[in-house]
N, C-alpha and C positions, 0 to 999 in steps of 0.2 A: 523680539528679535528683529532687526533689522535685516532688507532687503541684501542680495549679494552687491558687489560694487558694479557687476557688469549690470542687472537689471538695471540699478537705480540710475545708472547712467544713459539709462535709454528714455529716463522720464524727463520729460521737459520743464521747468521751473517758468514762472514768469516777473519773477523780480529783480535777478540780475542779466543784463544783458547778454545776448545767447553767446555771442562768443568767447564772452569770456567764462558763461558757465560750461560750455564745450569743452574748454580747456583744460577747467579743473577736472570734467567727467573723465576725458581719453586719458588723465594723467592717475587718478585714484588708486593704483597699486604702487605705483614708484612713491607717490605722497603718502599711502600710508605706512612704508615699508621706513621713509629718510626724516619722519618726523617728530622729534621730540622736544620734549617739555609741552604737551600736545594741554595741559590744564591751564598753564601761562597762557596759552593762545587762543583757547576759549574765554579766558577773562580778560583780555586784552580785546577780542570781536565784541562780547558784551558792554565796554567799557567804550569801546567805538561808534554803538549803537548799532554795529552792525547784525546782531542777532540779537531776538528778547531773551528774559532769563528764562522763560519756559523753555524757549529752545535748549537755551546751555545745559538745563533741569534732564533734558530727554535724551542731550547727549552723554548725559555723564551718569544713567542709567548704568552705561556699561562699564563693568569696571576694571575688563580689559584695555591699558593703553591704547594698541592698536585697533582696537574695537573702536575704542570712544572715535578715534583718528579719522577710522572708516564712517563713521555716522555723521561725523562733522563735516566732511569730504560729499556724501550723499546728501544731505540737507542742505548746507550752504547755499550751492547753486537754487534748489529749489523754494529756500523761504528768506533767505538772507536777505539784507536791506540792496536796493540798487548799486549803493557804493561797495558793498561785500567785500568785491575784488580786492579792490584798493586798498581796504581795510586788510582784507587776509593778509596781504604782500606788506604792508607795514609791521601788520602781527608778526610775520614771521624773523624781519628785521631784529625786530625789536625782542625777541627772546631768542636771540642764539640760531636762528635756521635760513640763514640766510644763501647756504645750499639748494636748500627746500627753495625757495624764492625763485632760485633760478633754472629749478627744475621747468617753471611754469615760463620763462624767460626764453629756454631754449628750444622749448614745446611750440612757440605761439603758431596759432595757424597761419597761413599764406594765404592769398588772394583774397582776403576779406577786407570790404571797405572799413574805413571806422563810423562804429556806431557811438550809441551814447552810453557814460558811463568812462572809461579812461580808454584814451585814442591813444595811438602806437607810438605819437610822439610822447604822450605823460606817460606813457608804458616804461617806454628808454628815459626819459629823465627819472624818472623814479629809479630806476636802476643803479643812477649815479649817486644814490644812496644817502641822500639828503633829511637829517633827523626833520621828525615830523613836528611843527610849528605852527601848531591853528588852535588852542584850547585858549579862552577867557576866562583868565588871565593865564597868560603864555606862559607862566611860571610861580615860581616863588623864590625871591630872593631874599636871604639872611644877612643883615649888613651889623658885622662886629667890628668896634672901636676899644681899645683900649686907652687912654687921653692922657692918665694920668697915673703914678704908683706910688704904692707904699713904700719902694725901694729906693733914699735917696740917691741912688747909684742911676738911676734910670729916669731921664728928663721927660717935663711934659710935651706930649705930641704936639705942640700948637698948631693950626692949621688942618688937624686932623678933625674936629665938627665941621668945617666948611666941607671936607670932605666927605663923609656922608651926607650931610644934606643935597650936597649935589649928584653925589649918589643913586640916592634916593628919588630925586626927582627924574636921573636920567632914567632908569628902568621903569618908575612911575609912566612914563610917556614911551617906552619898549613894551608898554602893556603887562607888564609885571606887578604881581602883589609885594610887598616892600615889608619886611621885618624886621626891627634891629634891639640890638644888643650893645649899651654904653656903663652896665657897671664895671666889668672888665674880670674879674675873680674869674679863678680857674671853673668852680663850682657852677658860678652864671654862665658862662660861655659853653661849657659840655651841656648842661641841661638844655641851653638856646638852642645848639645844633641837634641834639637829643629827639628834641618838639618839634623840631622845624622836617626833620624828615621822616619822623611818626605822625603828624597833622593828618587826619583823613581827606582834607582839602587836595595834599600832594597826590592822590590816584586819579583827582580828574585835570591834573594840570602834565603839562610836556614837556617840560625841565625844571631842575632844583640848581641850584647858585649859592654858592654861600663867598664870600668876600671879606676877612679877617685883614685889621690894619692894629698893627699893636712894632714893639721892639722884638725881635727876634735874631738868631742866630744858627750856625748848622751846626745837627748835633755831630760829624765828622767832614771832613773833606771832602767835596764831590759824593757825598752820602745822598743829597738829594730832599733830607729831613732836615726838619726847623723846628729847631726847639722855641716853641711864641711864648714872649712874659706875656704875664697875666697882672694882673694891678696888686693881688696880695704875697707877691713873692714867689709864685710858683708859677709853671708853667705847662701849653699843653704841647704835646709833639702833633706835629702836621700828617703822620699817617696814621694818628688816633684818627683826624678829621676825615684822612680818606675813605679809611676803614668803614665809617660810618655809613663812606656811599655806597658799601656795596653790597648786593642782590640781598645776602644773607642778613643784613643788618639795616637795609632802607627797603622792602622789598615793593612799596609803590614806588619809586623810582625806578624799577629794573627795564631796563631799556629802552632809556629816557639818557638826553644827554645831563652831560653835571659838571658844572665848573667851581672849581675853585681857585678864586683868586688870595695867595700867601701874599698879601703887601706888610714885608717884610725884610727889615736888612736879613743878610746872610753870612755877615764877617763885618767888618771895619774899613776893607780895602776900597779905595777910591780909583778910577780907570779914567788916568789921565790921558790915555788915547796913545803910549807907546805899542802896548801889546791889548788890541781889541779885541776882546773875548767874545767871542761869536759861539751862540750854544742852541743846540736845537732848530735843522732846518725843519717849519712848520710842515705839516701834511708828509712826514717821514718818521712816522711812527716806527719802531722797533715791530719784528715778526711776533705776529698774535699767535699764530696756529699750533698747538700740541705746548702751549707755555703755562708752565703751574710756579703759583707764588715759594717762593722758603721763608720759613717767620724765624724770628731769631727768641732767644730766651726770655726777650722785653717784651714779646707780642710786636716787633716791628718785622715790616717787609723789608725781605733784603734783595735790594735791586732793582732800582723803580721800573726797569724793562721786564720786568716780571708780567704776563697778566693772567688773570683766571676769568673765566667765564662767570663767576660771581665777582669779578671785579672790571666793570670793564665801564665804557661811555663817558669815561673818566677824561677831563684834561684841566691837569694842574698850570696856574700860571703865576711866575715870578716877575718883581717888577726889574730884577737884577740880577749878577752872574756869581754862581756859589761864588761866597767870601768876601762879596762884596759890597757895600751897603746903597741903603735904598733912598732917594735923595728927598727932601720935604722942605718948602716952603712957609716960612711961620705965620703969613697972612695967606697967602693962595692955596696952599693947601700941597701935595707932594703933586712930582711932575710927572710919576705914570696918571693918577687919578683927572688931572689937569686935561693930558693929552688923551686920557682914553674919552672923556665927554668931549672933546670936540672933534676927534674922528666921529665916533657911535652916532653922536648928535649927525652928522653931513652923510654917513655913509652904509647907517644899519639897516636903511631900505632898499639896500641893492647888493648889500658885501655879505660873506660870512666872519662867522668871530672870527677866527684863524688867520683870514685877510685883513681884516683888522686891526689886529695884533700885528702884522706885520708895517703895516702902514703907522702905527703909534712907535714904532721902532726904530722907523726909518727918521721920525720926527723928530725921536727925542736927540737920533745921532746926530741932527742936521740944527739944534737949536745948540748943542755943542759946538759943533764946528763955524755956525755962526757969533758965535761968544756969549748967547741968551743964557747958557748952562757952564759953569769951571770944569765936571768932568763927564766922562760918560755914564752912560746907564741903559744899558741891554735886557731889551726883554726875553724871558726864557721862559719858554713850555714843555710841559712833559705829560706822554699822554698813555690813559692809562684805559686803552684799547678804545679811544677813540676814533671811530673808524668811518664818519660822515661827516658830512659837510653841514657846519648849523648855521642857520639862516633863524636871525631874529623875529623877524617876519613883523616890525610894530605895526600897531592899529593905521589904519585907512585914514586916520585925523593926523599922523605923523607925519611930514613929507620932508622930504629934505632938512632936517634937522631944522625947521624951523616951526 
């Protein structure tokens, strides 16, 4: 049996910093009343190294939830690693409690200098809710090509190897492990993404990536879905791919950011620059709170403004606007892929993707209207409760894109 919350809180710990073990002691009843998915965030502290697995072992003795809650709330402070804090307020982030988070937020004590351990300033910028980007290798990314088909009706990609190679080398140097996928069959490409987010590798990395360059089309109007060929005739749909990322179906990824990039036409339409389709202002996500998915008879989501809490961290990104096609060059390779390595290269050690993305956007419109490009091509994103700010964070040997 463990201590009541008010004793334990009157015992002093000496490995995380007092004030901020203070914090969590005066709050131990509203924390363990507001906190759930409370097994997520013992394997998430253990995975941070902020508690051993003996610890975890002794808190999960109890097999009351609020019990376990209450034990991990008592211990923390007292044997948790120096970074604990940090670690817990990420833990919480990162499984759904980000309530919880700011219990400890609107708690903080008053007239305390800053000690060691996170200052008031990393206090507030953590607030500002920035996925977290420090594991070696910062990722795993999946790079699928389809080049070529059995469908005479569907031309080869040419230009599309330069494009993963270059690829490959840019997240090589974003500190990212690099995967790919070039026979192209429906069969190879699901079993790729399959491996790639069941890998046990993926629980000690900080984000998952996958990036699909093939022909594709939408399977309705402003539907949102892309039906992607596949090299033997058939094809996969884009929110099989999502589906993949999410909690229930990738569950080392859960709360962890996740990109997918569809480089994908979307129709046939070309945007000569009469009516410029402008889609998705970035960082204006649709309302998360109280929102659950509807699946239609094919197992698709209907209505990419949907999110569930086992779908979330999600931001899908288009190189074009539904219905429109996506532009490629037969020797250089297509002009998102082009423009995204020489932002990423100049700007991924100080921007976020998002900013980015905006900046590759603004690029491709301005290589249009200087005559570089015949027509437009708009970038579009859709996010599927992505709700921080991600910061690539490349290796210390990266600087300025050079």
């Amino acid at each position: 049996m463990f201590a009541p919350w008010w004793l334990c809180a009157a015992l002093k710990g000496r490995t995380m910093d007092a004030r901020h073990r203070e914090m969590i002691n005066i709050n131990i009843p509203t924390l363990v009343e507001k906190t759930e998915n409370i097994e997520l965030i013992i394997d998430e502290l253990v995975r941070k190294e902020a508690i051993s697995e003996n610890l975890a072992d002794q808190i999960r003795m109890n097999n009351d939830p609020s019990d376990r809650a209450k034990a991990l709330y008592c211990l923390l402070p007292k044997k948790g690693s120096p970074n604990a804090f940090r670690s817990l307020l990420e833990a919480f982030h990162e499984t759904g409690n980000n309530s919880v988070a700011l219990i400890l937020k609107d708690n903080r004590l008053c007239n305390q200098s800053p000690t060691e351990g996170m200052s008031p300033t990393e206090e507030d910028e953590f607030f500002e809710e920035k996925y977290r980007m420090k594991t070696d290798p910062r990722g795993i990314v999946l790079l699928i090509n389809v080049f070529d088909h059995d469908d005479e009706y569907l031309e080869t990609r040419h230009g599309s190897k330069k494009d993963m190679k270059d690829l490959r080398d840019l997240w090589e140097r974003m500190g990212f492990l690099v995967k790919d996928e070039a026979r192209g069959t429906k069969k190879d490409i699901e079993e790729s993404i399959i491996e790639w987010k069941n890998q046990e590798q993926m629980s000690k990395v900080d984000c998952g990536i996958v990036m699909i360059m093939a022909h594709g089309r939408e399977v309705s109007p402003d539907s949102g879905t892309v039906q992607i060929d596949t090299r033997d005739k058939k094809t996969v749909n884009s929110e099989w791919i999502v589906k993949q990322m999410s909690s229930s179906e990738a569950s080392r990824l859960h709360g962890k950011p996740k990109l997918l990039f569809i480089l994908t036409c979307r129709g046939e339409r070309t945007d000569a620059g009469l009516d410029l389709y402008r889609l998705n202002e970035f960082m204006n996500a649709p309302p998360l709170r109280d929102a659950r998915p509807t699946i239609d008879s094919h197992g698709r989501f209907e209505g990419y403004a949907m999110v569930s809490p086992l779908l979330s961290d999600v931001l899908l990104i288009y190189p074009c606007a539904p219905g429109n096609a996506s532009s490629r060059d037969p020797e250089n390779g297509s002009w998102f892929v082009q423009t995204m390595i020489e932002v990423f290269n100049r700007k991924a050690h100080k921007d976020d993707v998002e900013t980015m993305l905006k900046e590759m956007d603004r690029k491709l419109v301005k290589k249009t209207q200087d005559g570089i490009h015949d027509s437009f091509q708009v970038i579009c994103t859709t996010s599927r409760g992505f709700k921080r700010r991600l910061f690539l964070n490349p290796p210390t040997t990266f600087s300025n894109g050079n």
